[in-house]
N, C-alpha and C positions, 0 to 999 in steps of 0.2 A: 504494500500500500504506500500510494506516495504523499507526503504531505505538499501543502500550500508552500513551505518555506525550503522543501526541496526542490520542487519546481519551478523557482524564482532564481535560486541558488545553482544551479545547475543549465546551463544553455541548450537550449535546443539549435537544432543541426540550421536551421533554417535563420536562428538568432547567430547564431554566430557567423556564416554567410553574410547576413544584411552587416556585422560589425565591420565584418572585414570588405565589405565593398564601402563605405564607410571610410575606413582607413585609408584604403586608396585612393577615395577622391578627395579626402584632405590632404595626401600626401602630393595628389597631381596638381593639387592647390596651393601648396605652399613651394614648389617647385618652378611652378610659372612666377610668384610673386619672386622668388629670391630672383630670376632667370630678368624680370623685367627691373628691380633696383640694380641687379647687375650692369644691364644696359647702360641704363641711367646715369650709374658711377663711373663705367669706361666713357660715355658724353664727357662727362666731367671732366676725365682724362683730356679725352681728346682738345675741350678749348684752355683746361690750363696747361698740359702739358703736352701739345702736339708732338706728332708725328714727322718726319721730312715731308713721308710719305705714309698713307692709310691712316687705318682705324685703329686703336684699344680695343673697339671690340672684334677686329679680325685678326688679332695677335696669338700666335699657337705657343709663343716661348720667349720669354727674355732672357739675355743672356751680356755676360759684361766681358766685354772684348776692349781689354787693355784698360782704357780710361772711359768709354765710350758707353751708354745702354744701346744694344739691338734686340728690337721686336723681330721675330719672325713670323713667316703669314706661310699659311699654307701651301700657296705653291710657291717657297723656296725663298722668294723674296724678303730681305731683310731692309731693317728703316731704323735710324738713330732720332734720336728728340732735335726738334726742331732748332732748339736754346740745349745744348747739350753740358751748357752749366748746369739743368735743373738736377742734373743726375749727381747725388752729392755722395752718398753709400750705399753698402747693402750689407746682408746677414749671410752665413754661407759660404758657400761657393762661388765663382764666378759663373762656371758654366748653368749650374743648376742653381742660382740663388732661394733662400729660403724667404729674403726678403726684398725687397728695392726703396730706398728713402730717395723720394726725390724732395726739392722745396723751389717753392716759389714766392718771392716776397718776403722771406723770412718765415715764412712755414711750412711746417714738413709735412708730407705726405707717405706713406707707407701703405705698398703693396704687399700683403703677406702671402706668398705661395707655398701652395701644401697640396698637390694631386690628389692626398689620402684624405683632407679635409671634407667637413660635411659641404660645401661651395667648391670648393677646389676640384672636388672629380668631377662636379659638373661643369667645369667653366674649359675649355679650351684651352686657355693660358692659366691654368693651376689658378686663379687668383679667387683665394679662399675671403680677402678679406680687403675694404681699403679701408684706412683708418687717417683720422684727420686732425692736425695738430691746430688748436682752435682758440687758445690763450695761450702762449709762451708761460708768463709769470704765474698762471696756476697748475701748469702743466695738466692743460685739460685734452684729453686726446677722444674722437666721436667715431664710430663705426658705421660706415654708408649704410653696409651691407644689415647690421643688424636692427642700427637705429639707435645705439646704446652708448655710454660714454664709455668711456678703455681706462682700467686701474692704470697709473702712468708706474706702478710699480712693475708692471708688466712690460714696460718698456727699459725701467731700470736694470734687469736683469737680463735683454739681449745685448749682445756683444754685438756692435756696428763694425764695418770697415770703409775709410774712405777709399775714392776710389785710387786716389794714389797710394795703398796698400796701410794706411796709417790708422789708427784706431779713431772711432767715430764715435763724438756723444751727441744725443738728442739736448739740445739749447731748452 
């Protein structure tokens, strides 16, 4: 005999079905929205930080060759920043960076890539995250992608390099 509070407690084949069609359309929802702030933040890219040539959002890889940042694009083609001052350090490697600090006007920007990241598998160019240096004096740092401000403790604790090989701190 089954009670009221097993049957409640216990899912049926047809409940658990509707949960998990459910999960996938919140999932395909919140994948379009990341997919669309993504956009959004490579725009952003592109008018403070252009290109020689193309888009931020058609970039498959950055990669820092000597002094220089190169975007590469899918078919093969490579493009340095416009103002290739913007490009100040990174985190990492050169070939594979785990980060890129560029600034403009005195404020940093930082692309964080991570392929494995929850953003990062989905994005083309790894880029899991851009993060926005927004007060110098409170060391206030804001996240495009999530919307949130960034502990600046979290920034205390990567290891920058300029690009002339020299240790890099966030101002």
């Amino acid at each position: 005999m089954t009670t009221l509070a097993q049957q409640h407690s216990t899912p049926s084949q047809s409940h658990t079905a509707w949960m998990a069609t459910e999960l996938s359309v919140i999932t395909e929802l919140n994948q379009r929205h990341v997919k669309q702030v993504m956009d959004y933040s490579k725009g952003f890219l592109d008018k403070t930080f252009p290109l020689q040539s193309g888009s931020h959002k058609d970039v498959c890889s950055y990669v820092v060759y000597y002094q220089q940042l190169l975007a590469f694009f899918a078919d093969g083609t490579t493009s340095g920043l416009q103002s290739p001052a913007q490009f100040v350090a990174l985190s990492g490697h050169r070939e594979a960076p785990n980060s890129i600090v560029l600034n403009n006007n005195g404020r940093h920007v930082e692309l964080i890539l991570n392929r494995s990241g929850i953003n990062g598998c989905q994005d083309k160019a790894s880029i899991d995250d851009i993060q926005l240096q927004t007060s110098e004096p409170d060391c206030v740092w804001f996240s495009m992608i999530s919307g949130r401000q960034v502990s600046c403790v979290h920034k205390g604790n990567k290891q920058f390099t300029c690009k002339d090989g020299l240790p890099y701190q966030l101002a």
